[in-house]
PAVEXKE-604715 format. One line per field, with one value per residue (C-alpha): x, y, z; residue in three letters; residue number from 1. Coordinates in pm, whole numbers, always signed. Layout:
x <- [X, ...];
y <- [Y, ...];
z <- [Z, ...];
residuo <- [ALA, ...];
num <- [NUM, ...];
//
This chain:
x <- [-21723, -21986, -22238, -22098, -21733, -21804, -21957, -21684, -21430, -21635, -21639, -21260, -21203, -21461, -21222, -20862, -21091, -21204, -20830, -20685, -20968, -20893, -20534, -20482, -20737, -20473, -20335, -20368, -20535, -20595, -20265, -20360, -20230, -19846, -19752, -19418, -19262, -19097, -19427, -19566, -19269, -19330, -19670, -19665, -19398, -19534, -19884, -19674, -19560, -19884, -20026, -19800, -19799, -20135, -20091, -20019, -19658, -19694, -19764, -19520, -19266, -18998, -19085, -18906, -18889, -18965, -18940, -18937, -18900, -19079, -19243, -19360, -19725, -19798, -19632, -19316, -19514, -19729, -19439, -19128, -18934, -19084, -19238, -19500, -19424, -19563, -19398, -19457, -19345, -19397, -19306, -19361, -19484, -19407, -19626, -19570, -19683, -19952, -20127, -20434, -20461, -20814, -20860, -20542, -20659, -21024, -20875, -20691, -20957, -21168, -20968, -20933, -21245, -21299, -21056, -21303, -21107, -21300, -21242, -21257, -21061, -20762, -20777, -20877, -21056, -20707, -20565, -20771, -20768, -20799, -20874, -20972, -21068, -20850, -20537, -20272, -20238, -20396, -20291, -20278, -20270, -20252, -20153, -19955, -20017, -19860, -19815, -19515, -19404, -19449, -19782, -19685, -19916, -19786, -19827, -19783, -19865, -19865, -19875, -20056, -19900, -19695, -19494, -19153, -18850, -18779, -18669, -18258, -18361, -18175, -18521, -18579, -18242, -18179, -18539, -18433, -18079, -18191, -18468, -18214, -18041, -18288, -18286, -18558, -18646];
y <- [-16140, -15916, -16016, -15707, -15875, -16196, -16066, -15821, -16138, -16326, -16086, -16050, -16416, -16386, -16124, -16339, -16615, -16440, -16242, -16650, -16763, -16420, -16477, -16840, -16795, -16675, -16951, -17300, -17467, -17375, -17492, -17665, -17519, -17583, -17741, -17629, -17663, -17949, -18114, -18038, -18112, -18544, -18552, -18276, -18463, -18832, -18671, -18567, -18894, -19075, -18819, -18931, -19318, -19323, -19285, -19617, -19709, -19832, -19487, -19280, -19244, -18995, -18802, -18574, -18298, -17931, -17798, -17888, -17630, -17368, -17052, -16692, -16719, -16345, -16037, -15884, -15570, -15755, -15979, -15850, -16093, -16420, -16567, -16689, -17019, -17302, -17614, -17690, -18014, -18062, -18269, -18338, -18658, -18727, -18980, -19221, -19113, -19410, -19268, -19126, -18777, -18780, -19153, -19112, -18753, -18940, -19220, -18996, -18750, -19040, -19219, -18887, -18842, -19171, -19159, -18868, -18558, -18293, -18179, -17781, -17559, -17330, -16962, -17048, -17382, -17561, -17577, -17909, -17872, -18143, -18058, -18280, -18133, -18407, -18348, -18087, -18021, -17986, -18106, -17880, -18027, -17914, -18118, -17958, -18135, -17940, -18104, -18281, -18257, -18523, -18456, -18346, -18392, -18122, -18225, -17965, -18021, -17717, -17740, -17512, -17144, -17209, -16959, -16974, -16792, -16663, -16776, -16798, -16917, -17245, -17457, -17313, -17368, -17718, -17842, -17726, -17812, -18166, -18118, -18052, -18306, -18598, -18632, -18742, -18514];
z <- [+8068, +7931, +7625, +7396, +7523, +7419, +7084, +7009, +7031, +6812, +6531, +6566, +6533, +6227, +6106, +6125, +6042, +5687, +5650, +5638, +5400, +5131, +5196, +5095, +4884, +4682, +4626, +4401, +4745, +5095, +5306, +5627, +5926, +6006, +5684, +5539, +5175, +5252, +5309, +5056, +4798, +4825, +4763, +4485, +4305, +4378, +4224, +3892, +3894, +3917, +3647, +3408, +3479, +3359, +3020, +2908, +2909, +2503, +2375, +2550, +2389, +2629, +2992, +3053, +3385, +3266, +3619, +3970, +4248, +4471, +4341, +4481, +4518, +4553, +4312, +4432, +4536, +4762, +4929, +4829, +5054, +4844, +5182, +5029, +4807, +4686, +4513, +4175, +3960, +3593, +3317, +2964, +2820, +2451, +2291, +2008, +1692, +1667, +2010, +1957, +2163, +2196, +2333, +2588, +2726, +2771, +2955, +3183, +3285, +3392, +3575, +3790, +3799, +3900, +4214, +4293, +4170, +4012, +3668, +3529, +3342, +3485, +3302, +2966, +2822, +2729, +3057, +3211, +3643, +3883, +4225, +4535, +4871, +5046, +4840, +4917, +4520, +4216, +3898, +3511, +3195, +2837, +2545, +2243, +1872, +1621, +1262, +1195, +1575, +1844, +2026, +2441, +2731, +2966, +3336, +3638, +3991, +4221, +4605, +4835, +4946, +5220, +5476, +5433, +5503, +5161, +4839, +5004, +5310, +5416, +5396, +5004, +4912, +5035, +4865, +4559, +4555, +4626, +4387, +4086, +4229, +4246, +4588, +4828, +5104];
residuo <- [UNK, UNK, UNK, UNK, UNK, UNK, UNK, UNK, UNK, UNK, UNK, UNK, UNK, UNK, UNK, UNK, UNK, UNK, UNK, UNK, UNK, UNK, UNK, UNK, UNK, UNK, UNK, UNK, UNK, UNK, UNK, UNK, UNK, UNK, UNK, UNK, UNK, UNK, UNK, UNK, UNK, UNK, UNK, UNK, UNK, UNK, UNK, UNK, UNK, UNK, UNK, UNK, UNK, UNK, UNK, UNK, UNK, UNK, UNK, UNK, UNK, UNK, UNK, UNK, UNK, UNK, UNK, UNK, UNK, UNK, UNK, UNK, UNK, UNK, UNK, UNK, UNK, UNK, UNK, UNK, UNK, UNK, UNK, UNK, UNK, UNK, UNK, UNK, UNK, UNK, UNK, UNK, UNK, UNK, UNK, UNK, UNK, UNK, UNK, UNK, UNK, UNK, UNK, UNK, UNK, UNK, UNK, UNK, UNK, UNK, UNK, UNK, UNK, UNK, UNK, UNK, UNK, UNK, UNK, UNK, UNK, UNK, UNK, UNK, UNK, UNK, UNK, UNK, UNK, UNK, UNK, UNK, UNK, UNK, UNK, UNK, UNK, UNK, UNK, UNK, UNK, UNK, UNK, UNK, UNK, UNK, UNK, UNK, UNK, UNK, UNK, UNK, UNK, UNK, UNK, UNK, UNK, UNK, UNK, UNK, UNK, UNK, UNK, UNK, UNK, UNK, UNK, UNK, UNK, UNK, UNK, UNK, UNK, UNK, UNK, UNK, UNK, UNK, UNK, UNK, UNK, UNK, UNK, UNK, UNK];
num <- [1, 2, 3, 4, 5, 6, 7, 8, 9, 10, 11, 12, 13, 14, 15, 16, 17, 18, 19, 20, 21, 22, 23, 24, 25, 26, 27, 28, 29, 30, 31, 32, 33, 34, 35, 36, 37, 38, 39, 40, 41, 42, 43, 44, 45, 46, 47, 48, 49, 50, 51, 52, 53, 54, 55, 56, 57, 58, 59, 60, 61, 62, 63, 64, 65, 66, 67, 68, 69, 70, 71, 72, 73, 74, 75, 76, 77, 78, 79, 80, 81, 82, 83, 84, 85, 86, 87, 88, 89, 90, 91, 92, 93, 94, 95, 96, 97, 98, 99, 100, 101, 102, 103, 104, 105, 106, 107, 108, 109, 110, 111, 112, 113, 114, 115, 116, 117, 118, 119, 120, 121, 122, 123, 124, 125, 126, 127, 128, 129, 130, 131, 132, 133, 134, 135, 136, 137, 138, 139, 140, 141, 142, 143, 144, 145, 146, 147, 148, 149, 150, 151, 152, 153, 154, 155, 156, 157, 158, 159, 160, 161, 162, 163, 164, 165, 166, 167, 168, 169, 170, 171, 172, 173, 174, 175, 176, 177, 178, 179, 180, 181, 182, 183, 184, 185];
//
């Protein structure tokens, strides 16, 4: 094998190389190699859990599950099949009307940050993101305190963009059947 061979097949592999980083780029987190949707389903919804066990059990007054289920990750146009999906899980935690916002959504953030997630905002400043490059998901949250309504903490866990077969595809529709269902994978 030739020096120009052996260069020309190492900017090729620099070339699938970069086309994998732009494409999962994409989306919420990289996806490591071979993982499918039902892999990523547990942890996604264990992390929702955990999110919202750590506001203290006292000044919560209802959770409840907004959504739970896989996604498109790209725009019809650019994968009209839905290959392309990514588990999210969300739910809504009412507090008690003695709960101070500001003191709970303080207590939160740093005890993420002190499991060594990172904290920054997601599109605009009231969408809080936790990210941690050993975690398979990243975690949103936005509160909601409107006067005379409960105040909401709004938790939503998204996986990474996986490959799948397609939004009917037997894998898609069995998660989410057993997803609306309460069932474990």
């Amino acid at each position: 094998m030739t020096t120009a061979s052996t260069a020309r097949r190492g900017l090729i592999a620099a070339g699938v190389a970069l086309g994998l980083v732009v494409t999962l780029g994409a989306c919420s987190s990289d996806a490591p190699t071979g993982l499918t949707l039902a892999q990523s389903k547990s942890p996604v919804q264990l992390l929702r859990n955990e999110t919202a066990s750590r506001i203290p059990a006292a000044l919560v007054a209802e959770v409840s599950n907004a959504s739970d289920g896989s996604v498109n990750c790209r725009t019809p146009e650019t994968d009209p099949e839905g290959l392309s999906r990514q588990w999210k899980s969300s739910a809504r935690v009412t507090l008690t009307p003695e709960a101070d916002l500001d003191l709970v959504m303080s207590k939160l953030f740093i005890s993420f940050r002190e499991d060594g997630w990172e904290q920054g905002t997601y599109g605009t400043d009231t969408i809080i993101e936790f990210t941690k490059p050993d975690s398979v998901a990243n975690i949103h949250i936005t509160t909601s305190q409107k006067e005379g309504e409960a105040t909401e903490i709004q938790v939503q866990v998204a996986g990474p963009c996986v490959m799948t077969a397609g939004e009917s595809s037997d894998e898609v529709v069995k998660l989410e059947a057993n997803a609306a269902a309460g069932l474990a994978e």
